[in-house]
Backbone bond lengths (Angstrom), bond angles and torsions (degrees), N, CA, C in turn:
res aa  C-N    CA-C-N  psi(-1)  N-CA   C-N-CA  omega(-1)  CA-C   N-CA-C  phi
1 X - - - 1.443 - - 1.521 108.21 -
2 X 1.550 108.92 122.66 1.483 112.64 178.28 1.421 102.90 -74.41
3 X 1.789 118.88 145.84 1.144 79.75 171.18 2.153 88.51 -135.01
4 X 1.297 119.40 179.54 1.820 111.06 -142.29 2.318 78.29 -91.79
5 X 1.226 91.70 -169.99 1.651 83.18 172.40 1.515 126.74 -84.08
6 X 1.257 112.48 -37.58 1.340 120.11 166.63 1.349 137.13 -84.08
7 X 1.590 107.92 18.15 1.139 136.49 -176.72 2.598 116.88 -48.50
8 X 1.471 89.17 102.08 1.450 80.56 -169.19 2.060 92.97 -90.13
9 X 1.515 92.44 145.74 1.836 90.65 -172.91 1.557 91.25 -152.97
10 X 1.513 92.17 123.67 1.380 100.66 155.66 1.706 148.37 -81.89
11 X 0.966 92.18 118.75 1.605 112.13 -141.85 1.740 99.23 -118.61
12 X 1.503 117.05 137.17 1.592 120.46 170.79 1.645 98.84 -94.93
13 X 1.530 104.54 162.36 1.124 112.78 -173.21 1.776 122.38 -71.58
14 X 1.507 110.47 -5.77 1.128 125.59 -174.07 1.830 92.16 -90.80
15 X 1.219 119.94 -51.54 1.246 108.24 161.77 2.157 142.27 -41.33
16 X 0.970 93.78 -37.70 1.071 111.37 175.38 1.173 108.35 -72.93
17 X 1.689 119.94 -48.93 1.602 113.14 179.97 1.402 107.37 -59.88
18 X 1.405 137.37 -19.65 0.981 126.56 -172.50 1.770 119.49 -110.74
19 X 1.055 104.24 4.65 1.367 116.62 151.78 1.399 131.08 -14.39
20 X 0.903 139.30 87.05 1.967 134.10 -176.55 1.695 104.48 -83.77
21 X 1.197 142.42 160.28 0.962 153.13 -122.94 1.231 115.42 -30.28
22 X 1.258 121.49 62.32 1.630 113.44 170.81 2.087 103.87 -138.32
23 X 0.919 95.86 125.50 1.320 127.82 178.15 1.443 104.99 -84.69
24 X 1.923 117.03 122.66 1.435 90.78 153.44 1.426 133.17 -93.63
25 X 1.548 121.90 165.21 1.438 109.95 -175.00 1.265 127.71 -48.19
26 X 1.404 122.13 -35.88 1.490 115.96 175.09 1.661 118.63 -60.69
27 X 1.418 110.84 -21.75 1.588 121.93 -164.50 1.733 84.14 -90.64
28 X 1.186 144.14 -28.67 1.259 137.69 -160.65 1.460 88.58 -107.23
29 X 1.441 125.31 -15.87 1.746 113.69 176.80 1.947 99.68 -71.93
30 X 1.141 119.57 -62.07 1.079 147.44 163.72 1.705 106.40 -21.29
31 X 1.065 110.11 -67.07 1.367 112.74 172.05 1.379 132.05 -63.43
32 X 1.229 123.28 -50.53 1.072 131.20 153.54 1.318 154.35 -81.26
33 X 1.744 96.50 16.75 1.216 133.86 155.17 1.805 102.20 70.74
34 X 1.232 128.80 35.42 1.000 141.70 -178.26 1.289 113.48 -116.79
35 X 1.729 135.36 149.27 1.349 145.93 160.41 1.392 103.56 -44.88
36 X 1.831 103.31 142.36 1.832 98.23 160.79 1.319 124.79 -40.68
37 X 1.553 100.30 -39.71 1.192 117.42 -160.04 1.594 122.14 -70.13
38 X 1.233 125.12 3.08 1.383 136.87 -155.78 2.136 83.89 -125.56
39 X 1.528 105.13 -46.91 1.178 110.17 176.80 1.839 125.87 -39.22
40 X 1.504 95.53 -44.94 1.517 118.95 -167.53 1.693 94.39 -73.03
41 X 1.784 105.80 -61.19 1.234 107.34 172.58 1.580 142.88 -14.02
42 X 1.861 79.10 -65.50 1.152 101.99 179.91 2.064 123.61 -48.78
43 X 1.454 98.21 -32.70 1.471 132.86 -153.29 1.514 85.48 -82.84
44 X 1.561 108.91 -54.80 1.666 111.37 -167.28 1.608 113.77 -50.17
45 X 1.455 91.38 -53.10 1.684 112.39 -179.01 1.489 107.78 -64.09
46 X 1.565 122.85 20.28 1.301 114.55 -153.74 1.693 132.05 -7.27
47 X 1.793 89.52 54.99 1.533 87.24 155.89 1.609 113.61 -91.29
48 X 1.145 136.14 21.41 1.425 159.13 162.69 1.526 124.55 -114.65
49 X 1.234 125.39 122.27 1.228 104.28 178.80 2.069 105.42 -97.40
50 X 1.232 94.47 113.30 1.572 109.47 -168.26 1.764 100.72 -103.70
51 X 1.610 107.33 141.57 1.261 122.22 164.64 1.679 113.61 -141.14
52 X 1.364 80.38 153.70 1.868 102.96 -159.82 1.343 122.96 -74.71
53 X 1.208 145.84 75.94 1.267 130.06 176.35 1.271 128.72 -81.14
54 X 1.544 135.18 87.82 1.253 116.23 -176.80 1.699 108.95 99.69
55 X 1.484 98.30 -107.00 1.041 112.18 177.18 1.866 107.31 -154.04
56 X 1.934 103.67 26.58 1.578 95.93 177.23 1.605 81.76 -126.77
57 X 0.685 98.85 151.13 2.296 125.12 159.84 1.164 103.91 -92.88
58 X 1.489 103.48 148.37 1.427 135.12 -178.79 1.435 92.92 -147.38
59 X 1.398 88.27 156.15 1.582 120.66 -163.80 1.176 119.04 -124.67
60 X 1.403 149.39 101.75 1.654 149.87 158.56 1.324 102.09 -19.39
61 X 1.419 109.33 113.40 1.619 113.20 158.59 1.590 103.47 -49.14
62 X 1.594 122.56 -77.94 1.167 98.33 -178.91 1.152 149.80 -62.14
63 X 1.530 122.12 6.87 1.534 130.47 -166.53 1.775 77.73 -87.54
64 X 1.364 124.69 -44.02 1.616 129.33 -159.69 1.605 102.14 -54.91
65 X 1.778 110.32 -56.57 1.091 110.42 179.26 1.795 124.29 -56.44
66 X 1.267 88.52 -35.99 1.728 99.07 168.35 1.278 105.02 -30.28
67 X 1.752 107.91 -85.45 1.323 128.15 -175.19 1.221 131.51 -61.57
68 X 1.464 120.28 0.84 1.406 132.25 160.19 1.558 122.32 -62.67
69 X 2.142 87.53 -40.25 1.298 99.08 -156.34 1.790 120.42 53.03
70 X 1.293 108.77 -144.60 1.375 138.26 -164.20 2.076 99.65 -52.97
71 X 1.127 74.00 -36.52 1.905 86.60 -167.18 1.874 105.22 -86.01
72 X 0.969 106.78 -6.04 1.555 108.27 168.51 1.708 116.83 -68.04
73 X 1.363 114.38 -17.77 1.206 124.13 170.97 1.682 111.26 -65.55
74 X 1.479 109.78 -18.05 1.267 114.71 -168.31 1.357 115.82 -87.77
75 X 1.177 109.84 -41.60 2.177 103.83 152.95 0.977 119.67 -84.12
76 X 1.048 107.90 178.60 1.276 135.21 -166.98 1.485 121.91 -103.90
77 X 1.687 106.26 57.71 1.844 100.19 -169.16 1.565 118.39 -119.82
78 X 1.514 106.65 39.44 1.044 123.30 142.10 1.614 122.95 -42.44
79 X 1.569 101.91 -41.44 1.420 110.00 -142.57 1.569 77.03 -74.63
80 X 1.631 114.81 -50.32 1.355 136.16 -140.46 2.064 82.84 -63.26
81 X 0.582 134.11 -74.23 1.565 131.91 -176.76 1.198 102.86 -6.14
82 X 1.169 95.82 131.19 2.137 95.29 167.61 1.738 98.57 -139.30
């Protein structure tokens, strides 16, 4: 299921834990050594592809790597993959 960037979905919390490539924004603020606030941004401008849980965002591992580009080699988000 594609889903658009600003995509709001109702989702249980057992769902979410089981989530495969989605990162939430604070864990991708954290990582990439950036403000939430650049995070959300990023999501608005859909240069992120962001989805809604509730009231937390999650983030496409690969939309992240997208937007890293070249410099995504520079963290460490291997780990971040689940």
């Amino acid at each position: 299921m594609k889903l658009k960037s600003t995509t709001a979905v109702k989702l249980s919390e057992q769902d979410v834990m089981e989530m495969k490539g989605w990162l939430s924004a604070m864990e991708v603020s954290r990582r990439i050594h950036k403000h939430i606030s650049n995070v959300y941004r990023a999501i608005r401008k859909k240069e992120l592809q962001g989805m809604r849980v509730g009231s937390h965002w999650y983030v496409s591992y690969a939309s992240l790597v997208k937007y890293l580009g070249p410099a995504a080699a520079m963290f460490d988000l291997a780990k971040a993959k689940r």
